[in-house]
N, CA, C and O atoms as a GROMACS GRO file, in nm:
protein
  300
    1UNK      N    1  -2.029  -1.158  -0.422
    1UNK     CA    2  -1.927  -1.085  -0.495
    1UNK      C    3  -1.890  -1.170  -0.617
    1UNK      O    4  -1.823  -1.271  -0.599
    2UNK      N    5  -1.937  -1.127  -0.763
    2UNK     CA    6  -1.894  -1.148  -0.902
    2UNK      C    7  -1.713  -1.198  -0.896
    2UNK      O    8  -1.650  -1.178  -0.792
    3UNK      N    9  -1.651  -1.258  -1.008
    3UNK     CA   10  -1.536  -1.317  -1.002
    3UNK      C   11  -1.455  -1.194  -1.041
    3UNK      O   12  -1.342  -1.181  -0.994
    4UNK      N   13  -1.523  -1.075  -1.149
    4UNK     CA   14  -1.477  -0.967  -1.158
    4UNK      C   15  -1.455  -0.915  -1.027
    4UNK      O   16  -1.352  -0.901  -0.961
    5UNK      N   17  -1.540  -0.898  -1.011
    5UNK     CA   18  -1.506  -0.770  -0.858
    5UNK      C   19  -1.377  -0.857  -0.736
    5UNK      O   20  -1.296  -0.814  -0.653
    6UNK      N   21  -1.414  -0.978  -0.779
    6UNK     CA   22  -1.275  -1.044  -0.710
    6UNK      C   23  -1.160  -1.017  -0.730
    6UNK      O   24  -1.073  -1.012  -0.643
    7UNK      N   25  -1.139  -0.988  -0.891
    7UNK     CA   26  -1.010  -0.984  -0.926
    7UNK      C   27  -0.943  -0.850  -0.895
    7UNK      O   28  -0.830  -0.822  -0.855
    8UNK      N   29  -1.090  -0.747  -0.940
    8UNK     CA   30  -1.010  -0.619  -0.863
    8UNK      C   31  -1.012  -0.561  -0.770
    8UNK      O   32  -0.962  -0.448  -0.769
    9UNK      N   33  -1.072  -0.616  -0.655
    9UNK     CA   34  -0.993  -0.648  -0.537
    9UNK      C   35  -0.863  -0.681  -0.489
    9UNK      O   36  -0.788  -0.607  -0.424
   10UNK      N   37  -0.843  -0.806  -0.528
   10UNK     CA   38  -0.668  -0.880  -0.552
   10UNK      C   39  -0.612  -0.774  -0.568
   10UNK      O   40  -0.576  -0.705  -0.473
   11UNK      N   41  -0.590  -0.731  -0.727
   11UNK     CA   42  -0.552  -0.654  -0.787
   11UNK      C   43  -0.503  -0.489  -0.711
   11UNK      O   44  -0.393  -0.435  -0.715
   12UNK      N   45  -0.615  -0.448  -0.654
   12UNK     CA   46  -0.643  -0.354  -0.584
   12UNK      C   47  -0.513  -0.355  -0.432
   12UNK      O   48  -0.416  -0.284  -0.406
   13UNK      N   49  -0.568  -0.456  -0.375
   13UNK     CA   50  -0.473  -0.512  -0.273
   13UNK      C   51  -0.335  -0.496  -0.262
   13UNK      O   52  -0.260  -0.446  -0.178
   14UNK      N   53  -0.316  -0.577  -0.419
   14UNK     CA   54  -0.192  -0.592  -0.440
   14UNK      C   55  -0.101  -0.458  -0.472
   14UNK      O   56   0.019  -0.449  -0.444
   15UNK      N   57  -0.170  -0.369  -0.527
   15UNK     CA   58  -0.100  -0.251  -0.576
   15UNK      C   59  -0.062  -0.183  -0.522
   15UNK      O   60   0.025  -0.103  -0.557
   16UNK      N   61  -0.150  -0.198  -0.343
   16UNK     CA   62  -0.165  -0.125  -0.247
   16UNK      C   63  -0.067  -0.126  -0.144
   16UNK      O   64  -0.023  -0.035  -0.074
   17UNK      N   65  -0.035  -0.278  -0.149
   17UNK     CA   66   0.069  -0.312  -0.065
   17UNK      C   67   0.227  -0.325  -0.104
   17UNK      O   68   0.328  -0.330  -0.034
   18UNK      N   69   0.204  -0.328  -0.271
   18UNK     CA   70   0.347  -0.309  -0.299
   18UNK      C   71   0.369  -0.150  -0.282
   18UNK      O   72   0.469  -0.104  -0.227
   19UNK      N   73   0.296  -0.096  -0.320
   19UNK     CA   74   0.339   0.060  -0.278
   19UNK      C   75   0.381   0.132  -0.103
   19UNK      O   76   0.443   0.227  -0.055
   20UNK      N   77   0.315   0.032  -0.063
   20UNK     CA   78   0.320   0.042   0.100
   20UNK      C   79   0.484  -0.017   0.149
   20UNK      O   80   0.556   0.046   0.227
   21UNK      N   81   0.512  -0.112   0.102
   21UNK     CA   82   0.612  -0.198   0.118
   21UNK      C   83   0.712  -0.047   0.054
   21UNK      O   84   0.763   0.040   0.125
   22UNK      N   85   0.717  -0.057  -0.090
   22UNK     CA   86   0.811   0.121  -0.118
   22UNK      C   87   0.832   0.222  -0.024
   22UNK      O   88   0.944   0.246   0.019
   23UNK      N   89   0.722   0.290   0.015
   23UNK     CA   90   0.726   0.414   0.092
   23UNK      C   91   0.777   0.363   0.172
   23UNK      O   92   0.892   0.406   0.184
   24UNK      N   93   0.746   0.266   0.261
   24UNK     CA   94   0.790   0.256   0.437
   24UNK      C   95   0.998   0.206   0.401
   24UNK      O   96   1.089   0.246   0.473
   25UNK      N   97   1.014   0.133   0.301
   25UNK     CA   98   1.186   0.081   0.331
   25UNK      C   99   1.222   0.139   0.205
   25UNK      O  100   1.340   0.172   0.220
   26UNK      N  101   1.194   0.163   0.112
   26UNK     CA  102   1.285   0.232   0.042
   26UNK      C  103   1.225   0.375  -0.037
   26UNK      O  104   1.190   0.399  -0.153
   27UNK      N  105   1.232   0.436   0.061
   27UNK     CA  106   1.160   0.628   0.031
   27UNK      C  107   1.273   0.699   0.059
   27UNK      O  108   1.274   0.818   0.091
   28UNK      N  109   1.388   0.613   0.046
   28UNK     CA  110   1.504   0.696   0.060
   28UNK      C  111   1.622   0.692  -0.068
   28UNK      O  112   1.732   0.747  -0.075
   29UNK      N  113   1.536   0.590  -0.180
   29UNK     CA  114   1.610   0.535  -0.193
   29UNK      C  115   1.624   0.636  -0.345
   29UNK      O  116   1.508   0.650  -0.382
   30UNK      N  117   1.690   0.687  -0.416
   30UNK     CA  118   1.681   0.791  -0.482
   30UNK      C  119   1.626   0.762  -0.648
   30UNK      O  120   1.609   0.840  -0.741
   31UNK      N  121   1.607   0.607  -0.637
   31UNK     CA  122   1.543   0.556  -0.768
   31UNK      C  123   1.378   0.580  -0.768
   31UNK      O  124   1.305   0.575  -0.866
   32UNK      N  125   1.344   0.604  -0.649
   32UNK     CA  126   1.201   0.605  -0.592
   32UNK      C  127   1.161   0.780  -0.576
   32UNK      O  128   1.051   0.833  -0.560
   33UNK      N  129   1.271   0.828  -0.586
   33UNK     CA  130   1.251   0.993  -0.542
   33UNK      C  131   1.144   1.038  -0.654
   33UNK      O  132   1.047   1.098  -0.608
   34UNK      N  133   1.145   1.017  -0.807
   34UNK     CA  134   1.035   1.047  -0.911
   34UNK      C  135   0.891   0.998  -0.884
   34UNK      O  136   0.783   1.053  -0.903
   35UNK      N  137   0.918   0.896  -0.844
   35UNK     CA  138   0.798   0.784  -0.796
   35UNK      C  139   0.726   0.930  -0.683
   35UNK      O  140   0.660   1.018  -0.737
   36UNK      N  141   0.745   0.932  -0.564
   36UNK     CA  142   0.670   0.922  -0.443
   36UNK      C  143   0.688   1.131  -0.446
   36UNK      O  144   0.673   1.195  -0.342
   37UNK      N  145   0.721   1.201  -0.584
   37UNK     CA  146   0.724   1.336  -0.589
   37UNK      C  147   0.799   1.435  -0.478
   37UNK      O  148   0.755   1.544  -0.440
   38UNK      N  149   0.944   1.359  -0.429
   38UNK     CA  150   1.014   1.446  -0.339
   38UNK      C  151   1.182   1.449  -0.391
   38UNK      O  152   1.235   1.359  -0.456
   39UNK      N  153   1.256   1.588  -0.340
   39UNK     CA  154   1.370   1.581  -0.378
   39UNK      C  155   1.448   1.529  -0.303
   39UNK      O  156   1.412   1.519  -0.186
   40UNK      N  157   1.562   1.484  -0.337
   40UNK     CA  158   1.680   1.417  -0.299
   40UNK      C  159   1.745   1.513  -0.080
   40UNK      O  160   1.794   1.467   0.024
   41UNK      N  161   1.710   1.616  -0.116
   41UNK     CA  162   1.757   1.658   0.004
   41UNK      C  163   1.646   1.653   0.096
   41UNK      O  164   1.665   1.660   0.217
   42UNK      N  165   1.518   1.641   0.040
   42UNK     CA  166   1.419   1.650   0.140
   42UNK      C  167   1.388   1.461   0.206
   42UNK      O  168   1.299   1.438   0.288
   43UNK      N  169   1.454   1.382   0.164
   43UNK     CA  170   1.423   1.253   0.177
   43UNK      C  171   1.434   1.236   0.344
   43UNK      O  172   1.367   1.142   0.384
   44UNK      N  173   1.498   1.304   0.437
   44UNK     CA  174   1.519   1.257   0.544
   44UNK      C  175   1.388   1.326   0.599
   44UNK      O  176   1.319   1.231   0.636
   45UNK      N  177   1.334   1.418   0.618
   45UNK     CA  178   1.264   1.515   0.604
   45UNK      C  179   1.136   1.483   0.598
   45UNK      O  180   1.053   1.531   0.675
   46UNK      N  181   1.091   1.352   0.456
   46UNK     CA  182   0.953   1.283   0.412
   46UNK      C  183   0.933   1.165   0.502
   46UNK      O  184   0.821   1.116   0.514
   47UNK      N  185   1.087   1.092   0.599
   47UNK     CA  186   1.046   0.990   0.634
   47UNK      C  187   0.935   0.955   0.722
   47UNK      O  188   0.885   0.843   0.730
   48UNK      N  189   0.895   1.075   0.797
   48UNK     CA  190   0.773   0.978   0.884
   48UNK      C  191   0.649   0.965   0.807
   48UNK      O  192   0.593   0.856   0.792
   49UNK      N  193   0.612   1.060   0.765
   49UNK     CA  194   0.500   1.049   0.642
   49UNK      C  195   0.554   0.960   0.535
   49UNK      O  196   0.488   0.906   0.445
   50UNK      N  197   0.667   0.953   0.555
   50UNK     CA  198   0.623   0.778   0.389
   50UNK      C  199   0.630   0.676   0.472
   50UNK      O  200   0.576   0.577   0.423
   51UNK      N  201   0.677   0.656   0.587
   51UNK     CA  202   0.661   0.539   0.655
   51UNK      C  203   0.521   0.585   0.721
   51UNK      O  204   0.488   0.483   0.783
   52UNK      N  205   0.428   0.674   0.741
   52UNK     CA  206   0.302   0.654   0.790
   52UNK      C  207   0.200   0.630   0.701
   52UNK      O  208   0.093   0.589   0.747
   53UNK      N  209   0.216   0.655   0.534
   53UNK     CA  210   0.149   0.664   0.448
   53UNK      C  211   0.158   0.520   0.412
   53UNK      O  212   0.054   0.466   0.374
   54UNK      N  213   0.264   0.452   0.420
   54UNK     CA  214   0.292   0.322   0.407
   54UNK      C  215   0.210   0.245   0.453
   54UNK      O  216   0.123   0.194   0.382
   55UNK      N  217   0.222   0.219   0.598
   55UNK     CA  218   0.135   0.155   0.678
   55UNK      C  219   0.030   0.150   0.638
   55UNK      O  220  -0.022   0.041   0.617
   56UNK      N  221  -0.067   0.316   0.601
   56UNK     CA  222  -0.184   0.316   0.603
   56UNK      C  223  -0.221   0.208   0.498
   56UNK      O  224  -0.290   0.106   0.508
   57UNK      N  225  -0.152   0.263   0.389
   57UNK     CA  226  -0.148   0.190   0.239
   57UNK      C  227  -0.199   0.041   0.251
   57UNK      O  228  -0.299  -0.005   0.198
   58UNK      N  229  -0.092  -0.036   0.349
   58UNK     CA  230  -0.102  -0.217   0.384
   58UNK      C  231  -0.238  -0.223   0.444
   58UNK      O  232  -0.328  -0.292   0.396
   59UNK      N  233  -0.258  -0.118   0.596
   59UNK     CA  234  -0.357  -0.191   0.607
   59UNK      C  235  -0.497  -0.160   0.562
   59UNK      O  236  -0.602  -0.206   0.607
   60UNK      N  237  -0.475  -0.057   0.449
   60UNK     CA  238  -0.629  -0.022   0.377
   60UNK      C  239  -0.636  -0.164   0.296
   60UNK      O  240  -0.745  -0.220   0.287
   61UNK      N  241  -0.519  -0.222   0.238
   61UNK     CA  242  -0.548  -0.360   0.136
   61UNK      C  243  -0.569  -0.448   0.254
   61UNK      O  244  -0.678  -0.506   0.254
   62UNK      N  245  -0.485  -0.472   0.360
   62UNK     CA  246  -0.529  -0.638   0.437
   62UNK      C  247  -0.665  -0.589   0.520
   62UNK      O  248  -0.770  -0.635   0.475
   63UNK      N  249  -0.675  -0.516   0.618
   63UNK     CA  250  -0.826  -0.496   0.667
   63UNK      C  251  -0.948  -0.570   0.593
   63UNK      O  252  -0.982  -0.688   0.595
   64UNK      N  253  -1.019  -0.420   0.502
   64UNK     CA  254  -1.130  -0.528   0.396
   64UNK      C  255  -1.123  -0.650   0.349
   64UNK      O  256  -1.221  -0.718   0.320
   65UNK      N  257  -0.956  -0.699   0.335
   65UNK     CA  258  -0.960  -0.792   0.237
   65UNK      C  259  -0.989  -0.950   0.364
   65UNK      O  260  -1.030  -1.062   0.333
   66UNK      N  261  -0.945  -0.891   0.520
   66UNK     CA  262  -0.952  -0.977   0.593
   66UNK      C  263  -1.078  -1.018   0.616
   66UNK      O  264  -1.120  -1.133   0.604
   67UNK      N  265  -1.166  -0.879   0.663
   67UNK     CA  266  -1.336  -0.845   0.666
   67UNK      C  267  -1.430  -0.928   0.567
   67UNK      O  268  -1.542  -0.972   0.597
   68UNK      N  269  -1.363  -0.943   0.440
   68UNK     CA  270  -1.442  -1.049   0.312
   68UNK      C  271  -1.411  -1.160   0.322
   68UNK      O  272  -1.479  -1.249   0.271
   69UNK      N  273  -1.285  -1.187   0.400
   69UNK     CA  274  -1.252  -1.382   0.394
   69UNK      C  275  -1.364  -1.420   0.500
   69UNK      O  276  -1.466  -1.489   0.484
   70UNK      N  277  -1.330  -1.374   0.580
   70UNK     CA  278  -1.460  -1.375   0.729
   70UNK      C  279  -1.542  -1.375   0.709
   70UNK      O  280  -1.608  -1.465   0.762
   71UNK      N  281  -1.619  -1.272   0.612
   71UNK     CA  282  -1.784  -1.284   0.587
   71UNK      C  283  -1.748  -1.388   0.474
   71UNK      O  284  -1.833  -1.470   0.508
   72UNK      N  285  -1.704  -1.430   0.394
   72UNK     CA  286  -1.711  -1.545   0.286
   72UNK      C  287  -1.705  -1.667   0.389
   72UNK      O  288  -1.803  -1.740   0.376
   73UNK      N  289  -1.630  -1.702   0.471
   73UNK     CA  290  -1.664  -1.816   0.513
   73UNK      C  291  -1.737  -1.841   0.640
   73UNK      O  292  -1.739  -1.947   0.702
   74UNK      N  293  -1.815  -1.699   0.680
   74UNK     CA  294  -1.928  -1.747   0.751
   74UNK      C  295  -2.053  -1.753   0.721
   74UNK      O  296  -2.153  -1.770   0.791
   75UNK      N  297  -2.034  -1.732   0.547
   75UNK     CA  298  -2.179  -1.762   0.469
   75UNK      C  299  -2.206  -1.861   0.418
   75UNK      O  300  -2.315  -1.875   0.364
   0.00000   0.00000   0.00000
């Protein structure tokens, strides 16, 4: 893996998990309501799906990214 494709990875990761970190603790929070495309009354309503979309979010970035440290240092 090129130093490019490293970075957007990171990159990738990172975007992934700050968004994950949003949905799951603050999808209620009404500064985020434009962000994540829901209205103010429906917020109680979105919570299990932004806290499940969340999750997914983290562990689509840590999974692979764990899967490449592993194969990098057993090569």
């Amino acid at each position: 893996m090129n130093a490019i494709s490293q970075v957007i990875a990171v990159l990738t990761a990172l975007a992934l998990i700050g968004i994950g970190v949003l949905e799951i603790f603050f999808h209620a929070d009404r500064r985020f309501h434009r962000l994540f495309l829901i209205e103010p009354a429906d917020a109680p309503a979105v919570r299990m799906w932004a806290m499940n979309i969340g999750a997914y979010n983290i562990g689509q970035a840590l999974f692979p990214g764990l899967v490449v440290v592993f194969w990098l240092l057993l090569d």
